[in-house]
N, C-alpha and C positions, 0 to 999 in steps of 0.2 A: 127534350132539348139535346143537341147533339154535341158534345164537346168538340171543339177543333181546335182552340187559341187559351195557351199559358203564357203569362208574363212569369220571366225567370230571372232574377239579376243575384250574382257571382260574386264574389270579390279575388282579386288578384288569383295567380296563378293554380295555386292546390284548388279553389274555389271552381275556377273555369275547368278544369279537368275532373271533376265531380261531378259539375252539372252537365258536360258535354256524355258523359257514362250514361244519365241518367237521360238526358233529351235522347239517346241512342236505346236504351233500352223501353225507355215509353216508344217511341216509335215503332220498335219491333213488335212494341203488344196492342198499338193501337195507329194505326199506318193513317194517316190523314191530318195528326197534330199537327198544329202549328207553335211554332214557338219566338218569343222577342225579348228586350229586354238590353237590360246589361250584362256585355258577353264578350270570353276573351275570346283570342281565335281560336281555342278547342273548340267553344260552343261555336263559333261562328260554322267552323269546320262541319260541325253534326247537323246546322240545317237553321239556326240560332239567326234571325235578325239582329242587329246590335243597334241600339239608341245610344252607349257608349260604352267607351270599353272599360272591362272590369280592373285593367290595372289603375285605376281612377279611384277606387276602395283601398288601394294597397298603403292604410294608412292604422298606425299603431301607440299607445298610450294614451292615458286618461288627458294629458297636459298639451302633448303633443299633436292632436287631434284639432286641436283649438287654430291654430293659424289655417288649417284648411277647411274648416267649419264653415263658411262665405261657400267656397265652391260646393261644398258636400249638400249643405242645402237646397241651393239651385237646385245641383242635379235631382234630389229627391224629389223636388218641386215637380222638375219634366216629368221625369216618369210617374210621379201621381196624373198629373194632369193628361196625362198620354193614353195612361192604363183604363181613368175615368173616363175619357170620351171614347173609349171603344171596349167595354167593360170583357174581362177575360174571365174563362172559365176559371181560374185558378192564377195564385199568384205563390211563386217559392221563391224563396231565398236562401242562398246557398252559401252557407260563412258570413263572413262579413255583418255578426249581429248588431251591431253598434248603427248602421244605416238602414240595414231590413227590417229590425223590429218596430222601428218607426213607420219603416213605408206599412209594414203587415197592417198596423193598426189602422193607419188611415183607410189602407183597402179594403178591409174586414169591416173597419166600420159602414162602408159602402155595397155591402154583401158579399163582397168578394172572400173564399173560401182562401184560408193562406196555411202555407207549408213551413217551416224553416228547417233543412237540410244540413246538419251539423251542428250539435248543441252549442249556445255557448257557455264558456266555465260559468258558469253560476249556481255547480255544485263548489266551485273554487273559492268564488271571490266576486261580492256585491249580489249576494244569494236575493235580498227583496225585486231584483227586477222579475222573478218567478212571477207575482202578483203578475207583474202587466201582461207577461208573456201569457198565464191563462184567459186574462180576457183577448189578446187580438190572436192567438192562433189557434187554430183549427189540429196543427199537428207539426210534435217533433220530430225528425228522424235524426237517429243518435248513433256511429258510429261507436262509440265506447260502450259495453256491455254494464255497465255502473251507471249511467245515465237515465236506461228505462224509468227501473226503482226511481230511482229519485223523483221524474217527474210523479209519476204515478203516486209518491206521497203528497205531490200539491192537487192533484185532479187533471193534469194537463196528458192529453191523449199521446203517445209519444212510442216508437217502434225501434226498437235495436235491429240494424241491419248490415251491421258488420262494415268492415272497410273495404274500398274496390285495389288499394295498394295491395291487400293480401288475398284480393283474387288475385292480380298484374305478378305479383313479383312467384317463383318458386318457392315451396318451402324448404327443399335442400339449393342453397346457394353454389351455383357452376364458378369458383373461384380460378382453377386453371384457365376457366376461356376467359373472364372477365378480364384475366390477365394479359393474357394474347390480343384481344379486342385492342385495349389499348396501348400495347407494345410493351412492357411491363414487365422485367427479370420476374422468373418463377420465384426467385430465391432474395428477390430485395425486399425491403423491410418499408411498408408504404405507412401515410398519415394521410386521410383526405380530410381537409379543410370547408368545409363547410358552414359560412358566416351570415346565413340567413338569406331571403328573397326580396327583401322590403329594402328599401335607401335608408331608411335609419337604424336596420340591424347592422346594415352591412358598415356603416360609420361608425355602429358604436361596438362592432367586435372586430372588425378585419385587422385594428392595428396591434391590437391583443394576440390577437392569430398566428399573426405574424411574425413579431417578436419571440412568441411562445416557440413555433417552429425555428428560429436562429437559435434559439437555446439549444431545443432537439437535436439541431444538425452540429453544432459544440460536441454536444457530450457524445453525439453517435453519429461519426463518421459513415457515409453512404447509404444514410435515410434517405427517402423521397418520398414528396407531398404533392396531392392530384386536389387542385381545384374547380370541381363542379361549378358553376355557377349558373343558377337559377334561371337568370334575366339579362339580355346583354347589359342593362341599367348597372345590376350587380355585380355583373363582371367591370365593366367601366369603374365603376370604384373598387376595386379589391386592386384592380392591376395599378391605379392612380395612387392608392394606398403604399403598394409594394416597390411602387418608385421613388417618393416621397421619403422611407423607409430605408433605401439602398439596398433591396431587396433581389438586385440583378444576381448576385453570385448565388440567392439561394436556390436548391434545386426544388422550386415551386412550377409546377406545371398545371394551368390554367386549360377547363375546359369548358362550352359551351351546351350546359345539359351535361346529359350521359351521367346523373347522377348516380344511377342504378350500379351502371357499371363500374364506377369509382368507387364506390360504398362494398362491393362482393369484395374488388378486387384489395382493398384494403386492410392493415392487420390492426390498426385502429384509427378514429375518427373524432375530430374536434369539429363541434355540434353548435347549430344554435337553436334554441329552444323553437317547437314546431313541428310542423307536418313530416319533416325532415329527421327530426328524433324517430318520428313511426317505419319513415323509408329503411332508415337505418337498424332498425330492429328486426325488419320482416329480410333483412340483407343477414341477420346475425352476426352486427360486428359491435365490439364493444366499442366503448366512445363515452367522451365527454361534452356535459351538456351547458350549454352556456347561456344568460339570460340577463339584458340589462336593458334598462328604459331610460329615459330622461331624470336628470335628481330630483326633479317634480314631483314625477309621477311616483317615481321611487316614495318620494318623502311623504306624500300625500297618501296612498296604499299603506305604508306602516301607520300613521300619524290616526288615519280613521278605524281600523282595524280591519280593512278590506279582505285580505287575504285570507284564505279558511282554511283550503287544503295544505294538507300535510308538505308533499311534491308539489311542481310544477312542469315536470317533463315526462311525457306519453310514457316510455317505458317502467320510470317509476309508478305511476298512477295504479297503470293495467298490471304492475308486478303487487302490488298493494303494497310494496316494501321498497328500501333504495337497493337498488340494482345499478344503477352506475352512477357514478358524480354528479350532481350539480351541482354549477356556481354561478351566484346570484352576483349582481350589484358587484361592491366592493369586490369580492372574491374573485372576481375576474380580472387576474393580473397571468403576467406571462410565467410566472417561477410554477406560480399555481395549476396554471393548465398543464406547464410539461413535466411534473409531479406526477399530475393524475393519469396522463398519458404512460409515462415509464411504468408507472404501478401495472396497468394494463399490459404493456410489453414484457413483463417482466417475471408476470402470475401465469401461464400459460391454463395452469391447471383450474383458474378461476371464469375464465375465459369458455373452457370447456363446460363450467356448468353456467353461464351466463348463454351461451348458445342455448343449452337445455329449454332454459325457462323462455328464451324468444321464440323458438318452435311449438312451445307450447301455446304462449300468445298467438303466434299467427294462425294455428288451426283454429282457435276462438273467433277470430276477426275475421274467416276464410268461410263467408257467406253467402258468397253471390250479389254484392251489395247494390250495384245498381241495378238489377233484375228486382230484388226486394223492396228499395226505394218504388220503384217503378209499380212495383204492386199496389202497397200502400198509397201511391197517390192515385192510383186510378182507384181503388176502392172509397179514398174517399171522396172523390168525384162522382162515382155510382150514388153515395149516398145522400149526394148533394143534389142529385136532377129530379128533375120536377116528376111528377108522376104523367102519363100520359094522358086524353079524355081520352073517354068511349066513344 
């Protein structure tokens, strides 16, 4: 049988930029694939058919999940019924477990071989969906080096392959040019703002953000704050936020992307929990991390006893220890964030061994990760093809 067609479906932003690494380096090792699915324009970018687009996943919380549940289904619908009537060598799911674990199962149950490409916390929090996960996948691939083990105590096949942020970014951080790039005094004192990629992060931190930065620029005359934004969607609210706010006299300056470069150039960083914690670490800037959901889902996660892990932000986890703030829920107020900000400004010398230990993580996570992914699923497509006759 010759492999040529994966179904691949993404979810929102860090999702389609993973899978677009990984459709680029299957193609490098196997020149003829074809690929379809749910896909942002990275993937589309790499050669990716799209059936819809992945920002259509960019949806978060146990409670909050529910008014888009009507749509989400549908779509899961199409693409079963899409994948089934033209059956693919393989099917991956890239993030977004809350939609792919269901599609996996339906396609698995139909012989189809499936992949899932980024654990989900389920060493974290609601650890029984492991059961299901061994019966519908074929295979984890786990960017966190803690993840293997774990699977591997349930039986589920599953390959640490590092992250592709920590091939992408250097591991000595160019801070002079980051700075020049973006016009940037050598000698001013920056905060980049970073309030999540999703429409309901950025609702439920940018006013928090923001406020927290007025306080900042109070107590410390000729601060400046660079805001990234992820998505023009997120930028659209952060700026609607900061108007709302009276936000014109702050010296917030709002960019489109260039997170990278915002994050070098920076001498601390207010965070919101996510892929974005990881950007920010492999950048070696200290930061605070932020994390709030609906009081639902809040209430409902404490009320069942959900949560397991210790942390809940990358740096923590991969440091096995707390390494920089978080604040959950309630704690997330403005007096609070620009506390834990000045504490950062103010320790210079803590700072210095907080780099230490993020250099140490990124040579950990500096894999080659979608060459590895990329391995891993062609071998196990090798071992899925039929054997030839004589």
């Amino acid at each position: 049988m010759t492999v040529d067609r994966i179904v691949i479906v993404a979810g929102e932003t860090s999702g389609d930029n993973l899978a677009a690494g990984l459709i680029k380096a299957l193609n490098a090792r196997r020149p003829g694939l074809s690929f379809e699915g749910v896909a942002g324009p990275a993937m589309q970018a790499a050669g990716c058919t799209a059936w819809a687009n992945s920002s259509e996943l960019a949806v978060m919380g146990l409670v909050e999940v529910l008014a888009h549940l009507p749509r989400l289904l549908a779509l899961r619908r199409r693409v079963v019924d899409r994948a089934l009537a033209q059956p693919p060598a393989l099917f991956i799911g890239v993030d977004a477990p809350e939609f792919n674990l269901g599609l996996a199962a339906r396609l698995r149950s139909a012989g189809i071989p499936t992949v899932q490409y980024v654990s989900p916390q389920v060493w974290a929090w609601r650890q029984g969906r492991v059961a299901g996960m061994s019966r519908t996948l074929d295979l984890v691939l786990c960017l966190l080096p803690f993840e293997r083990t774990f699977y591997q105590g349930f039986g589920l096949a599953a390959e640490f392959v590092g992250h592709p942020l920590a091939d992408k970014l250097p591991l000595v951080a160019d801070r002079v040019a980051a700075r020049q790039a973006l016009g940037v005094p050598a000698d001013a004192v920056v905060i980049a703002l970073l309030p999540g990629s999703r429409e309901g992060e950025v609702r439920r931190l940018a006013g928090d953000f923001i406020a927290a930065a007025r306080l900042l620029a109070e107590r410390r005359p000729g601060l400046r704050f660079l805001a990234p934004m992820a998505t023009a969607e997120a930028g659209r609210l952060f700026e609607a936020e900061l108007a709302a706010r009276g936000g014109a006299d702050l010296p917030i300056q709002c960019f489109a992307g260039r997170s990278s470069e915002v994050l070098t150039a920076a001498d601390c960083v207010l965070v919101a929990s996510g892929t974005a914690t990881l950007e920010t670490l492999l950048c070696k800037r200290p930061m605070v991390v932020a994390y709030r959901v609906g009081g639902l889902t809040a209430w409902l996660a404490r009320r069942l006893r959900l949560v397991k892990a210790r942390y809940f932000s990358q740096p923590n986890l991969l440091a096995g220890r707390e390494v920089v703030p978080e604040l959950l829920q309630e704690a997330v107020t403005p007096e609070r964030i620009a506390s834990e900000v000045e504490r950062w400004l103010d320790h210079p010398e803590e700072v210095a061994k907080l780099v230490d230990t993020f250099g140490e993580i990124h040579e950990t996570l500096r894999r080659g990760a979608s060459e590895r992914a990329a391995d891993a699923v062609l071998a196990l497509l090798e071992s899925r093809r039929l054997p030839e006759c004589p």
